[in-house]
C-alpha positions in Angstrom: -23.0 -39.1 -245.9 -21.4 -35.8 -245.1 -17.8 -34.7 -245.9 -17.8 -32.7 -242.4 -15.9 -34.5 -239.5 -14.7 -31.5 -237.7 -16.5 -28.6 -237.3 -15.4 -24.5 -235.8 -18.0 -23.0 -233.6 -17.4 -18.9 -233.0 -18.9 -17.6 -230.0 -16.9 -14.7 -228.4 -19.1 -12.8 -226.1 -21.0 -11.7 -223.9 -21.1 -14.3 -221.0 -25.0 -14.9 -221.2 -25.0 -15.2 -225.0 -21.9 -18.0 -225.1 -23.8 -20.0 -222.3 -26.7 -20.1 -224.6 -24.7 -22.3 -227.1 -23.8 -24.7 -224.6 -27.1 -26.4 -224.7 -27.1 -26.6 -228.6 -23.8 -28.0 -228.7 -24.2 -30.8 -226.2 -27.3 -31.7 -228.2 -25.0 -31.9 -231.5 -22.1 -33.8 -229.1 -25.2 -36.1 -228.6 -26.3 -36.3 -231.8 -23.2 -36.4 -233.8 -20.6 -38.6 -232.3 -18.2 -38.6 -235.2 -18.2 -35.0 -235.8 -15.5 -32.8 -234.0 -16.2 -29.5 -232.5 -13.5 -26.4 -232.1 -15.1 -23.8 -230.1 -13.1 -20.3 -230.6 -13.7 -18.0 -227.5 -12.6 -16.4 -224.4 -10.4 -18.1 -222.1 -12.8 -17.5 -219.3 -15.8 -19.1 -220.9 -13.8 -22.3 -221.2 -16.0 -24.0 -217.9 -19.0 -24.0 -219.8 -18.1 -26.7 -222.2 -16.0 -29.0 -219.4 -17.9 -32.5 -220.2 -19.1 -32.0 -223.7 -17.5 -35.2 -225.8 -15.7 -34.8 -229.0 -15.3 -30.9 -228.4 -12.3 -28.8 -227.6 -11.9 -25.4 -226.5 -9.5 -23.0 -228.6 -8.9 -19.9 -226.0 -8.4 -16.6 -228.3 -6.2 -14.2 -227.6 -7.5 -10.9 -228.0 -4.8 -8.9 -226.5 -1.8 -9.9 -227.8 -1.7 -13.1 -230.3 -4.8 -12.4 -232.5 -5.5 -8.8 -231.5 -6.6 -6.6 -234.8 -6.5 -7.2 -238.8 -3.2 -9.2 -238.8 -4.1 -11.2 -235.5 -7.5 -12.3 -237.2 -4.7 -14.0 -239.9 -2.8 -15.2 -237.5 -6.0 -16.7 -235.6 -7.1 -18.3 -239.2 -3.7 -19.9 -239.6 -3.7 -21.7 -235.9 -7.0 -22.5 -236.7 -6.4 -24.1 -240.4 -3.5 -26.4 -238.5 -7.1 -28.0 -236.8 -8.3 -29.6 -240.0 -11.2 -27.7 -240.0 -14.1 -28.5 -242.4 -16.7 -26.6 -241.8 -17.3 -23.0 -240.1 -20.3 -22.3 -237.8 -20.4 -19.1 -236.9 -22.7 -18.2 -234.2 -21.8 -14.6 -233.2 -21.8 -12.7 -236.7 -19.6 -9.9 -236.1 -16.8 -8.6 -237.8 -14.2 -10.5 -236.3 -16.0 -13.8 -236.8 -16.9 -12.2 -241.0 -13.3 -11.8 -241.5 -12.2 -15.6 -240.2 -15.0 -17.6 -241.5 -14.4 -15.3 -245.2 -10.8 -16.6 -245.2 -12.1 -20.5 -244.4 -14.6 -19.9 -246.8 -11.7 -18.6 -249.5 -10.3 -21.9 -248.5 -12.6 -23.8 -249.7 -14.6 -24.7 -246.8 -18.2 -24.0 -246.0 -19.3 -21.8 -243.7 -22.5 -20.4 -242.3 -23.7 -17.9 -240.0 -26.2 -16.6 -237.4 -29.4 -14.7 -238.7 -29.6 -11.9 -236.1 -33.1 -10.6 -237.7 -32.5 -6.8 -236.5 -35.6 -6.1 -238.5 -38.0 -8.3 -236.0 -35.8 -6.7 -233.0 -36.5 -3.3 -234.6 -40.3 -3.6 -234.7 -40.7 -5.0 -231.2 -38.8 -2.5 -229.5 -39.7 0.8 -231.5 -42.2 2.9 -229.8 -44.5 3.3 -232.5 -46.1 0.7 -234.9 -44.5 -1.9 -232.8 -44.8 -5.7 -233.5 -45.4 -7.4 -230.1 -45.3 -10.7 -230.9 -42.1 -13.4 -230.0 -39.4 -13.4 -232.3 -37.5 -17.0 -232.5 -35.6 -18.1 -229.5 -31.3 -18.4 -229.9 -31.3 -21.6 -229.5 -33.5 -21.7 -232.8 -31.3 -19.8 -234.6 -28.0 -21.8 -233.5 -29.8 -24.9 -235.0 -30.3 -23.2 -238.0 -26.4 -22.5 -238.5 -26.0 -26.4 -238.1 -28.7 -26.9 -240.4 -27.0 -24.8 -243.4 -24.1 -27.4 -243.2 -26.7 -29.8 -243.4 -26.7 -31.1 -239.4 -30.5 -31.3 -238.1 -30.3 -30.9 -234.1 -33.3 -32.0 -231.7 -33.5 -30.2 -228.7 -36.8 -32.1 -227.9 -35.3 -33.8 -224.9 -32.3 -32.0 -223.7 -29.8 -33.9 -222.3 -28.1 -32.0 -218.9 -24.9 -32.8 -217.3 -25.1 -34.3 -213.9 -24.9 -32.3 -211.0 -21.5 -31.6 -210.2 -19.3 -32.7 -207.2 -18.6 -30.1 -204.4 -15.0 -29.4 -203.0 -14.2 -28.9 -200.2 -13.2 -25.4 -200.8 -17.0 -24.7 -201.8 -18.5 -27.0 -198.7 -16.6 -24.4 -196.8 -18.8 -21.7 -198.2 -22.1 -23.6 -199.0 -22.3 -25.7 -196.5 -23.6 -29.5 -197.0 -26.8 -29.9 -198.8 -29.6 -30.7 -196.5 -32.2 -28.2 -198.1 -33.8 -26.4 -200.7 -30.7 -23.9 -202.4 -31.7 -21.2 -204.1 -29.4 -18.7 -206.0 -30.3 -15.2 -206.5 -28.4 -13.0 -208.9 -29.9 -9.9 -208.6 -28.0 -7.8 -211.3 -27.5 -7.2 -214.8 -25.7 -5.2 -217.0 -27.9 -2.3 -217.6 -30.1 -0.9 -214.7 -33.0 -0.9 -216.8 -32.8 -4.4 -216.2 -32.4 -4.9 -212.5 -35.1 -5.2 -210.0 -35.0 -2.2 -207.3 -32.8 -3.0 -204.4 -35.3 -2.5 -201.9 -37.6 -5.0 -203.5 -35.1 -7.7 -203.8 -34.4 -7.0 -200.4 -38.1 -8.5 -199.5 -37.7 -11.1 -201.5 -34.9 -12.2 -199.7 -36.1 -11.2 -196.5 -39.4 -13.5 -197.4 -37.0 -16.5 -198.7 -34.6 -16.6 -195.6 -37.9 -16.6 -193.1 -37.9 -20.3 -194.6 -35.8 -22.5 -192.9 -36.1 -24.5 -195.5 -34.1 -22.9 -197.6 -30.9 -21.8 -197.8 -30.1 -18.7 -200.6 -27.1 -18.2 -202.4 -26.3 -14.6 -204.0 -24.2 -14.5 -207.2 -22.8 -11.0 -208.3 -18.8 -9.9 -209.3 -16.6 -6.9 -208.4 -16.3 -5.2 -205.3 -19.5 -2.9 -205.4 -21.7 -5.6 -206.3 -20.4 -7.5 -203.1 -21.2 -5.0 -201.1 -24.4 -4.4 -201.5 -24.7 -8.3 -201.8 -23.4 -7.9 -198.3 -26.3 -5.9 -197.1 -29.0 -7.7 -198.6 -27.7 -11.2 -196.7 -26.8 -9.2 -193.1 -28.5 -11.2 -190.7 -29.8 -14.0 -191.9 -27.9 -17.2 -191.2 -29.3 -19.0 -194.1 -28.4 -16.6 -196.6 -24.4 -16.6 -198.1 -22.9 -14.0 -200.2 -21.0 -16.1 -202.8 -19.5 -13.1 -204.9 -15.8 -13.1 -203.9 -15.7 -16.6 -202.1 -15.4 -18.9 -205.0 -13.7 -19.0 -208.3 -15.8 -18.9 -211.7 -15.6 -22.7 -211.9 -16.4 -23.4 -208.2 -19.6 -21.3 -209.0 -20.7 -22.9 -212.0 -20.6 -25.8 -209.9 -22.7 -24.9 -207.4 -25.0 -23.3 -209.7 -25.6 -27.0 -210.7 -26.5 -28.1 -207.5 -28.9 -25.4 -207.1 -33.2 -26.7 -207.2 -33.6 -22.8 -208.7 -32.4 -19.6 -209.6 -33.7 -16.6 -209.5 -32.3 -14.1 -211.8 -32.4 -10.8 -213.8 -31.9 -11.0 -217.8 -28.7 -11.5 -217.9 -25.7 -14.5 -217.7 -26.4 -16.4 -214.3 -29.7 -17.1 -215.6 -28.3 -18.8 -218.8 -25.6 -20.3 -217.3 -28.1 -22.6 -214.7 -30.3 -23.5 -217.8 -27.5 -24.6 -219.6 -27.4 -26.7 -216.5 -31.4 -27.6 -216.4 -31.3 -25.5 -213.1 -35.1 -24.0 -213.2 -34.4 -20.4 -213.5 -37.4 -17.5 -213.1 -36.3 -14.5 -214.7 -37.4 -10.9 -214.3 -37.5 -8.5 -217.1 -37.7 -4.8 -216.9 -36.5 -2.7 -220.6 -36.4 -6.1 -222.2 -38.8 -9.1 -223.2 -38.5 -12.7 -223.3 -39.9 -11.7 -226.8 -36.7 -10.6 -228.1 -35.4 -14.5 -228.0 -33.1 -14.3 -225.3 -35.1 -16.5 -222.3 -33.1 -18.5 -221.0 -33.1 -22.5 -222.3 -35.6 -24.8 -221.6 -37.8 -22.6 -219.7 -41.8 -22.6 -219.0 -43.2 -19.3 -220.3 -44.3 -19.0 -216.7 -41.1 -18.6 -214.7 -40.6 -15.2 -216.8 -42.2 -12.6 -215.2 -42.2 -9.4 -216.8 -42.9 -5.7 -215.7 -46.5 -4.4 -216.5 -46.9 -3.6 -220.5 -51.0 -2.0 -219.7 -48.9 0.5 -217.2 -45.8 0.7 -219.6 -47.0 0.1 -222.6 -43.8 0.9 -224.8 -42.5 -1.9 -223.4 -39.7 -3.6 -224.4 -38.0 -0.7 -225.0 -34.8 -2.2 -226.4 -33.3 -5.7 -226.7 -30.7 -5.8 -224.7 -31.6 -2.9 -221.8 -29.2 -0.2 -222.9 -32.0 2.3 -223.8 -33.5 4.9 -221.1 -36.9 6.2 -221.8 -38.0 9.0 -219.5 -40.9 7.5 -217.1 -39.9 3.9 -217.6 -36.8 4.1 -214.7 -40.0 2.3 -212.8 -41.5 -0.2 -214.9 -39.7 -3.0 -212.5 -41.6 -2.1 -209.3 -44.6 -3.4 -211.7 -43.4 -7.1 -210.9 -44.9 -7.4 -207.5 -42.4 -9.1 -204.9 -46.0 -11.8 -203.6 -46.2 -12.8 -207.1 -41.9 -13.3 -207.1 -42.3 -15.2 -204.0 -45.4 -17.5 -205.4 -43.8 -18.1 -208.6 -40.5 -19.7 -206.9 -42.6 -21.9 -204.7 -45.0 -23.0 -207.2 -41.6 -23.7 -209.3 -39.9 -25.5 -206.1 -42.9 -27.4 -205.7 -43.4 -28.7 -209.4 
């Protein structure tokens, strides 16, 4: 029987990459009754874990409490007062090294996420590249677990139920009477985001359906703007960015039957939910290990690799390589359009 009762997660950033833990963690809530989790990341991601028994959220504090060398110390001490057991450390980075090397001075055991920048590095070099799927995340999360000797199933994922709507978000979304759909057409890098006026058809094609009504996620004011434009006109399409808080739109990504959604955060944070998501790649691969949770190979559709044959041309869409600015307007908008029905319909 194991020694391990209480057990620190580290997951700091970005926004897509923490929601990817969510689904492994519920699975080892599940699983592992008896065993406490301490997740250690930002304040904001804190939503993503509302629900999850026997697991508590410890909010860092980059900017002031554990910000730099002596910080880190400072974090390992609050920590320690947890009766931690056991370090799972899921990001790998030097702020997670330096924590998990003092728990492990302590005593305890600790293990840590295999990144494999090797397979990364031979999928997205441009010559000699290995084109072949490296493992997904959620794969390597388990394997974390498994080191301190916890086997997860992920099998038969278990989702949270779909989450009541306030008022405050009734008074933006509406009562559900149809089909919603959530669209979040950017990303971080623009090799990664399908051209404007393409996503404008496929909204334009979506709203002709009275069927359904879309939702478009985005942040900031620029984003909202151009969100803006894409819904002007069309009664059954609502801007969210702006309107809601984080939490209120995690909720309502819950209630969502599909999202439709770039490589990037809004398309992990609905699987996490087992919202059906299709994604669209441009730079990057589903390859790489980042598709979202849960996910038939089909609802990825990814630009053209006969016409763009370097493709992917990094893992996470921050390289530009001259001729490839296009490779998105390979993903035709009929084939977008046919996917999310065929996806609504099954």
């Amino acid at each position: 029987m194991s020694k391990i009762k209480h057990i620190l997660v580290f997951r700091l950033s970005a926004m897509g990459d923490v929601a990817m833990t969510v689904p492994v963690l519920r699975a080892f809530a599940e699983q592992y009754p008896d065993v406490r989790l301490t997740v250690v990341s930002r304040p904001f991601f804190k939503p993503f874990f509302d629900g999850i028994p026997s697991l508590d959220f410890f909010a860092i504090d980059l900017k002031e409490r554990h910000k730099g060398f002596l910080g880190l110390v400072r974090l390992y001490k609050d920590l320690k007062k947890l009766g931690i057991d056991a370090v799972a450390d899921l990001h790998n980075v030097l702020r997670s090294k330096i924590v998990r090397t003092l728990f492990a001075l302590a005593g305890k055991k600790t293990a840590f996420v295999d990144k494999d920048r090797a397979g990364k590095k031979a999928l997205t070099r441009a010559e000699n590249k290995v084109f072949k799927p490296l493992k997904p995340m959620t794969e390597r999360h388990k394997e974390v677990f498994r080191k301190l000797g916890f086997e997860i199933n992920l099998e038969n994922p278990v989702f949270p139920e779909k989450a009541n709507l306030s008022q405050e978000i009734l008074n933006v979304t509406g009562i559900k009477n149809k089909k919603w759909i959530g669209v979040a057409p950017f990303a971080q890098y623009e090799s990664k985001v399908y051209p404007q006026d393409m996503i404008q058809e496929v909204i334009d094609k979506l709203s002709e359906n009275q069927e359904y009504v879309v939702f478009l996620f985005g942040g900031g004011n620029k984003e909202t703007e151009i969100l803006n434009e894409l819904a002007k006109g069309k009664e059954n399409v609502i801007t969210v960015a702006g309107r809601l808080k984080f939490e209120e739109e995690i909720k309502l990504i819950s209630n969502l039957d599909l999202m439709l959604s770039m490589d990037s955060g809004n398309s992990h944070i609905a699987a996490m939910l087992g919202i059906k998501v299709i994604t669209l790649w441009g730079a990057t691969h589903p390859y790489a290990g980042f598709s979202p949770f849960n996910q038939e190979l089909s609802s990825a559709l990814t630009s053209d690799r006969e016409k763009y044959p370097l493709l992917p041309t990094s893992v996470y869409g921050n390289k530009k390589v001259e001729g490839y600015e296009d490779a998105m307007r390979s993903i035709p908008v009929e084939k977008v359009i046919t996917t999310i029905s065929d996806k609504l319909r099954g």
